[in-house]
C-alpha positions in Angstrom: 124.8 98.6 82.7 121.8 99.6 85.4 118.6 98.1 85.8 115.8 99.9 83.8 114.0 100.0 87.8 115.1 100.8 91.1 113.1 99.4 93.7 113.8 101.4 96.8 112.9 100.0 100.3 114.0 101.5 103.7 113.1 99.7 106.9 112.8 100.6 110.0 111.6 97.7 112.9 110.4 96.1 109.4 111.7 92.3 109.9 108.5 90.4 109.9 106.8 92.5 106.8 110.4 91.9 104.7 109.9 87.7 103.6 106.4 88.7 102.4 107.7 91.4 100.0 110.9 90.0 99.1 109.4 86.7 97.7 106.7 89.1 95.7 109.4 90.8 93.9 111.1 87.2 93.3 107.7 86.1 91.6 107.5 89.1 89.0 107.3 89.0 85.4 109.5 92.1 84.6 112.8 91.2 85.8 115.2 94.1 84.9 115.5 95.7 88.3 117.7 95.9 91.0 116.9 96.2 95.0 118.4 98.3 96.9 117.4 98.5 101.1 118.2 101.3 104.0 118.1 100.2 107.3 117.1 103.2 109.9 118.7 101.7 112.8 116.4 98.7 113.6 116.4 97.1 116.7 114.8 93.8 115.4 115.8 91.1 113.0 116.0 92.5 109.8 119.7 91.7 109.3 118.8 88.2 109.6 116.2 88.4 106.9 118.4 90.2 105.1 121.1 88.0 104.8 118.3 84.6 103.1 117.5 87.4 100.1 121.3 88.5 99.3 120.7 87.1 95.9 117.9 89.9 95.2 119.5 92.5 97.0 122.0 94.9 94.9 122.6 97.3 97.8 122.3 97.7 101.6 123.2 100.4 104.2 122.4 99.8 108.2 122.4 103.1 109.5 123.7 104.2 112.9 120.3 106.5 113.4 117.4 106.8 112.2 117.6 109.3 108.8 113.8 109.1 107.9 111.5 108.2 104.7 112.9 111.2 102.9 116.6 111.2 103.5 117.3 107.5 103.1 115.6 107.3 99.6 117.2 110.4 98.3 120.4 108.5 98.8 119.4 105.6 97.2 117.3 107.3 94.7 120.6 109.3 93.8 122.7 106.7 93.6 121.3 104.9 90.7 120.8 106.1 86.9 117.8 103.6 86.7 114.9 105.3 84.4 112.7 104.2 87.0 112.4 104.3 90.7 109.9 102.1 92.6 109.4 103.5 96.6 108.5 100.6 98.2 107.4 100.6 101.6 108.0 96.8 103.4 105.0 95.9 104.5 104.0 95.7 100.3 102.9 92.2 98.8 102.7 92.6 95.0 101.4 90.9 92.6 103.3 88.8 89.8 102.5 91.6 87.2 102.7 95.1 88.7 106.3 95.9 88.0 105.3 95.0 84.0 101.9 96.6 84.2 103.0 100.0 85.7 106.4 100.1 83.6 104.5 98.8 80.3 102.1 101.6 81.0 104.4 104.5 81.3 106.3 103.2 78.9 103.2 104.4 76.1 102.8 107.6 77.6 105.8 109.8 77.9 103.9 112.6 79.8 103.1 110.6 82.9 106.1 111.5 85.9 104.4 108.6 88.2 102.1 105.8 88.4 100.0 103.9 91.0 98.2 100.7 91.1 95.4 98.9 93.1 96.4 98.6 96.9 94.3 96.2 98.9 94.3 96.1 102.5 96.5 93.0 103.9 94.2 92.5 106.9 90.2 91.9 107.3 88.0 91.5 104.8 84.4 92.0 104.6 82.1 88.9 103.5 84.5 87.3 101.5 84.9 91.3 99.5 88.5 92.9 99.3 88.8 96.3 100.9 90.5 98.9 98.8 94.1 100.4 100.5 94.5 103.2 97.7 94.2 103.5 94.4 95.8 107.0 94.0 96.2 110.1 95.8 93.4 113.1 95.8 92.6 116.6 98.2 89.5 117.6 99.6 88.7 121.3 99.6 90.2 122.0 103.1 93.6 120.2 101.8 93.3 117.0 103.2 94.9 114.3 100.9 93.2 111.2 101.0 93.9 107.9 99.1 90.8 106.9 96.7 88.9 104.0 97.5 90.4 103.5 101.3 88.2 101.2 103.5 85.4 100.8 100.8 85.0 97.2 99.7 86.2 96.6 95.7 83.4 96.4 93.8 85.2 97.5 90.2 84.5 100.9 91.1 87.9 102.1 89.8 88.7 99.4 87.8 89.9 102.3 84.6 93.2 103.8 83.7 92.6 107.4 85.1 94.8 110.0 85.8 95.1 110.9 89.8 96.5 113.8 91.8 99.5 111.5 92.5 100.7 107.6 94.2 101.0 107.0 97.5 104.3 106.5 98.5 103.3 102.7 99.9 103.8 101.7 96.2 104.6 104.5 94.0 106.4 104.3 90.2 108.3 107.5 89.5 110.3 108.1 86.2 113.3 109.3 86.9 113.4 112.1 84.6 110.5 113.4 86.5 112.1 113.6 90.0 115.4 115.0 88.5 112.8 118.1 86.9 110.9 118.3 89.6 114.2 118.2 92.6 115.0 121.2 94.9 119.4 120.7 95.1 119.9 117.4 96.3 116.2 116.2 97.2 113.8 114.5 95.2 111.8 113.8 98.8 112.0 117.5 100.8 113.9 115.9 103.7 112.5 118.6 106.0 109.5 115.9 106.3 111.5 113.2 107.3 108.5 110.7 106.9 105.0 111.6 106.0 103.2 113.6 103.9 106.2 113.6 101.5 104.9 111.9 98.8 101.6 114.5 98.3 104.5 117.4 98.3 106.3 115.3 95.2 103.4 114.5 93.7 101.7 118.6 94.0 105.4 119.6 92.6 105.0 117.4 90.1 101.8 118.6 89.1 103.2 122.1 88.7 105.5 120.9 86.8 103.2 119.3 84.2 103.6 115.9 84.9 100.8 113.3 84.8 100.1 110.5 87.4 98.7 107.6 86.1 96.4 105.1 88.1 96.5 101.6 86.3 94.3 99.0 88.1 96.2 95.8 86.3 99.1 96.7 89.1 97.7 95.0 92.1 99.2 94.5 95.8 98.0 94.6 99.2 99.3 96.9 101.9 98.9 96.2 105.6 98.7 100.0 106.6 99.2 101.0 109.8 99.0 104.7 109.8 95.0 106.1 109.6 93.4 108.8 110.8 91.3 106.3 113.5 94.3 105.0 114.8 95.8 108.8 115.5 95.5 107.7 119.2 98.1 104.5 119.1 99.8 105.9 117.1 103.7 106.6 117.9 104.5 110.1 119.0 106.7 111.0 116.1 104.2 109.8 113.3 101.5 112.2 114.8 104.3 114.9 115.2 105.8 115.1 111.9 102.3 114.8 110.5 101.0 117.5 112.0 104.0 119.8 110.9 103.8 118.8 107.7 100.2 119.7 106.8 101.2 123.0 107.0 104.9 122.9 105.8 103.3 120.8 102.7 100.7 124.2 101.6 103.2 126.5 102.7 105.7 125.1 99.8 102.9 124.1 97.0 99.5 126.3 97.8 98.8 129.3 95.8 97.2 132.5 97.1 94.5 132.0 95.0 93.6 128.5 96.1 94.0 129.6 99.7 91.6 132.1 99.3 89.0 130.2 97.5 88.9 127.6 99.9 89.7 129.8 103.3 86.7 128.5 105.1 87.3 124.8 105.4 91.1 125.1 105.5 90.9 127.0 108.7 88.5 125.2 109.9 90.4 122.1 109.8 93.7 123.8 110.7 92.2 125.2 114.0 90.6 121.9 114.7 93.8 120.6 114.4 95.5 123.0 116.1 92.8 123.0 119.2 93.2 119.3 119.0 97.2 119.5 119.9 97.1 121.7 122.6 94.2 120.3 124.4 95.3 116.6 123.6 98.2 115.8 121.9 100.8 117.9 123.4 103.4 115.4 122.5 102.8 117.0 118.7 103.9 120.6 120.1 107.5 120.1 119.0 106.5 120.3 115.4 105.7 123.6 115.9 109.6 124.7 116.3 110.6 122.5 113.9 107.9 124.1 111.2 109.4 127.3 112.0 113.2 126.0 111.1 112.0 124.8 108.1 110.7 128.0 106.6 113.3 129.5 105.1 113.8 126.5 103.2 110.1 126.0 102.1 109.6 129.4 101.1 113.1 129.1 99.0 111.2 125.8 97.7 107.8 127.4 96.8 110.1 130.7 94.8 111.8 128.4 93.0 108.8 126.4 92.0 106.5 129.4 91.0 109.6 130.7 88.9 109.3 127.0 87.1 105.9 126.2 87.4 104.4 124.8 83.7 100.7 125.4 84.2 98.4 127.6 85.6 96.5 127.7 89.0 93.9 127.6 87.9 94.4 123.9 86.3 95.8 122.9 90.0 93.2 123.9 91.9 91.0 122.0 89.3 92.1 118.7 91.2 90.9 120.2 95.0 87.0 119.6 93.7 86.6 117.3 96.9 85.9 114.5 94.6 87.8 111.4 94.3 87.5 111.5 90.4 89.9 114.1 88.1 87.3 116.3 86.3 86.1 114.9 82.5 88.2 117.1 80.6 91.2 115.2 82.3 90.1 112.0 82.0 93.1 109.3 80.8 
C-alpha cells in the first residue's frame, strides 16, 4: 500500500542544503509519506548525504545529465499513486507540523487542487523580525508573478487561510487528482520549461480548470532562495535564459485574448523592457529565443486543449491579475 504523500525532491549541486531538510521531514508529525529524490547529475557530495538518510529515502535515481525541474518530477510524480504530492525544493527547512497542517487542510475542502504555507527567508533578518519568502503565488497587471509577502518583515499580515493564485514550487502541496485533471499527455510540469516559471503555468492551468489554492499560515518553513530579480546579474546563465523564455511561453499557453488586451499597455511595456534588456546586456539569454520558437507548436496544442476544457470563465481569471496581493472579497477562503 502507498503513502497518502509523496514528497518529491530533485537536486542538483544540492549537498550542503540536503541534512537541513532531511532531518525536518524526520521531525514531522504526519508520518504517512514516502521520499523519493532525483539527482540531475551533481558534481558535489550529494551521494554521500544520501547514503546517512537511506532509512527516509523510498526512491533515488542519479542521472547521467541534467533533465531539469520539470522532467525529473514528472517521473517521480508518475510513478507513485500517492493522493498527494509534496515538490520540495532542497534548500527547504520545515517545520514539525506543515505536512499535517497542509494535508489536514485539504483534507476539509475537496475543491482545493494545491496548497501553500508560510515560507520565511533562511538568511538575514531584520531587528530580531523574520522576513517573509512567500506565502503564495499572485500576477501584477503586466503578468509578472510574484510571491506575497517576499522581503517584507512578518508582522501577521497574512496570518489567515486565504485562497491564492497558486504555491510556489519551493514548497508546494498538490492533490494528485488535480495534476492528473489538469496534465497535457505525460506532464503534470510542461517540460518545455525545464526549470522555472513552471509552477505559475500549473498553478494558471489549474485555475482554468476550477481548482482552488489554498494558503494556510499554520504550515511554516524557511527557504534560503537564491533566485530574485536583484540577483539577475550573478545569476547562472541558464536560470536567466530559461526565465526569460518562459515569460512568454508561460502567456502564450494560459493568457486569453481578452486579458491581453485589457492589460496591453503594461505587458508590452515590460516585455520590451525585457527584450531591450537581452540584447543590450544579457546576450547570453538570446538562445531562449530559438528554443521559444520549438516549443510553439506544443504550447499552442497546450493552450487548444485547455480552452476546449477550461471550467470557468475569463472573466473570473483575469479577476486574480488586479495587481494586488489579496484575491478579491467575493473569493475570500
Amino acid at each position: 500500500m502507498s503513502a497518502r504523500l509523496l514528497v518529491s525532491i530533485v537536486t542538483y549541486n544540492s549537498a550542503r542544503h540536503l541534512k537541513l531538510c532531511f532531518e525536518s521531514l524526520r521531525s514531522q508529525t504526519f508520518h504517512d509519506f514516502s521520499v523519493f529524490l532525483w539527482d540531475n547529475a551533481s558534481t558535489d557530495a550529494v551521494s554521500d548525504i544520501l547514503a546517512r538518510y537511506g532509512d527516509l529515502l523510498s526512491f533515488v535515481h542519479f542521472s547521467k545529465s541534467n533533465a531539469g525541474f520539470c522532467a525529473a518530477h514528472n517521473r517521480m510524480i508518475a510513478s507513485s499513486k500517492s493522493d498527494y504530492v509534496l515538490v520540495l525544493n532542497p534548500d527547504i527547512i520545515l517545520d514539525p507540523s506543515f505536512l499535517e497542517s497542509l494535508i489536514r487542510a485539504m483534507d476539509q475542502d475537496s475543491s482545493v487542487g494545491s496548497a501553500t504555507g508560510k515560507l520565511w527567508r533562511r538568511t538575514g533578518e531584520n531587528d530580531g523580525n523574520r522576513i517573509l519568502d512567500t506565502t503564495g503565488m499572485y500576477f501584477a497587471r503586466n503578468q509578472r508573478h510574484l510571491d506575497r509577502g517576499s522581503g517584507e518583515i512578518d508582522h501577521g499580515q497574512y496570518d489567515r487561510r486565504e485562497y491564492v493564485f497558486g504555491a510556489s514550487g519551493a514548497a508546494a502541496l498538490y492533490r494528485r487528482i488535480m495534476l492528473e485533471d489538469i496534465r497535457e499527455g505525460n506532464e503534470y510540469f510542461d517540460e518545455s520549461f525545464f526549470a522555472y516559471r513552471e509552477d505559475a503555468d500549473l498553478a494558471w492551468r489549474a485555475q482554468w480548470m476550477g481548482w482552488r489554492c489554498l494558503y494556510v499560515p499554520e504550515a511554516k518553513g524557511y527557504h534560503e532562495r537564491r533566485v530574485l530579480p536583484e540577483r539577475r546579474a550573478t545569476l547562472p546563465d541558464a536560470i536567466n535564459m530559461h526565465s526569460f523564455k518562459n515569460r512568454f511561453l508561460l502567456r502564450i499557453k494560459n493568457m486569453d485574448s481578452g486579458t491581453y488586451l485589457r492589460y496591453f499597455v503594461p505587458i508590452t511595456l515590460r516585455d520590451v523592457t525585457a527584450i531591450a534588456y537581452v540584447l543590450l546586456c544579457e546576450w547570453s539569454s538570446l538562445p531562449g529565443i530559438p528554443r521559444l520558437i520549438r516549443a510553439l507548436p506544443k504550447a499552442w496544442a497546450a493552450r487548444k486543449s485547455l480552452q476546449r476544457r477550461r471550467k470557468v470563465s475569463a472573466l473570473e481569471i483575469r479577476s486574480w491579475f488586479s495587481g494586488r496581493p489579496q484575491k478579491p472579497s467575493r473569493f475570500n477562503y
